[in-house]
C-alpha positions in Angstrom: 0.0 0.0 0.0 1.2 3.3 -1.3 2.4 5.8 1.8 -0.3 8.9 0.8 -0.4 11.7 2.8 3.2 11.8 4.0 4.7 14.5 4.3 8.5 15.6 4.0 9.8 19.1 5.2 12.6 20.8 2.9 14.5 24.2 3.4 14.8 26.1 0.3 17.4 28.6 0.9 17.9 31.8 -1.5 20.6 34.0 -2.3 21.2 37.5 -4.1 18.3 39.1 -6.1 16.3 36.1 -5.5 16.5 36.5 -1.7 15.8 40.1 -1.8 12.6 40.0 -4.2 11.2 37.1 -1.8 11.8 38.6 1.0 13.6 36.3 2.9 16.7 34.0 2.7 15.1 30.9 3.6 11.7 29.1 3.7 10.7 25.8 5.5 8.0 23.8 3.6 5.9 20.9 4.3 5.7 18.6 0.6 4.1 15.4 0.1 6.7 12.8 0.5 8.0 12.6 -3.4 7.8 15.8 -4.1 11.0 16.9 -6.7 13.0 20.1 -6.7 11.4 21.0 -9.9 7.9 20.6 -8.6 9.2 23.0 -5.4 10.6 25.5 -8.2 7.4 25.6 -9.8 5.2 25.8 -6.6 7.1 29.2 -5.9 6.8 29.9 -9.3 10.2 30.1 -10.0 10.5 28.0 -13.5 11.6 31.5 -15.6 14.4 32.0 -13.0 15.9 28.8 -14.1 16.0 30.3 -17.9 18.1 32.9 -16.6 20.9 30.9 -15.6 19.6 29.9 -12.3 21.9 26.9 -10.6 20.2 24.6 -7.9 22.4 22.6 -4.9 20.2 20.3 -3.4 21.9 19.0 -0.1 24.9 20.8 -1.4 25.3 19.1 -5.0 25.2 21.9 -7.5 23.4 20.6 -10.4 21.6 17.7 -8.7 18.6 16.5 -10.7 15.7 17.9 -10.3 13.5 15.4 -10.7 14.7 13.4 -8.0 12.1 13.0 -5.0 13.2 15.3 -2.1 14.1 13.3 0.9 13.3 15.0 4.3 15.3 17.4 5.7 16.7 18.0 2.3 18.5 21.2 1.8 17.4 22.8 -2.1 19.7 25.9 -2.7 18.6 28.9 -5.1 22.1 30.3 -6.7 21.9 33.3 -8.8 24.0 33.1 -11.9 27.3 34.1 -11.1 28.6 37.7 -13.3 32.0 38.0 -14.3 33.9 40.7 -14.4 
């Protein structure tokens, strides 16, 4: 029997422009247990951010995939593109 209605809890943690236009640098969130990082980036309608160069670390692995099911306590990162200069 499938395990519906678990629930896993994930920190999503922002940085830079991101941060500032969300008001805050990190966000606790409650997801049904097999909820991906993509499905989170789309919940907080970020999908267009990810266009823009966007990098994600999930439990600190830059370019983790994001369709992998979040495990709990799981750590998703927002990193804005970094400029050069």
């Amino acid at each position: 029997m499938a395990e519906q209605g678990k629930a896993v809890k994930v920190k999503m943690l922002l940085f830079g422009p991101l941060a500032e236009s969300m008001g805050q640098r990190e966000i606790e969130v409650a997801l049904e247990m097999g909820t991906t990082a993509q499905q989170l980036i789309e919940r907080f309608d970020l999908t267009g951010h990810l266009n823009s160069g966007l990098r994600v670390a999930i439990d600190g692995q830059i370019g983790a995939p994001l369709d992998t099911p979040l495990a709990d306590s799981s750590e998703v990162a927002l990193l804005p593109p970094v400029s050069g200069g």
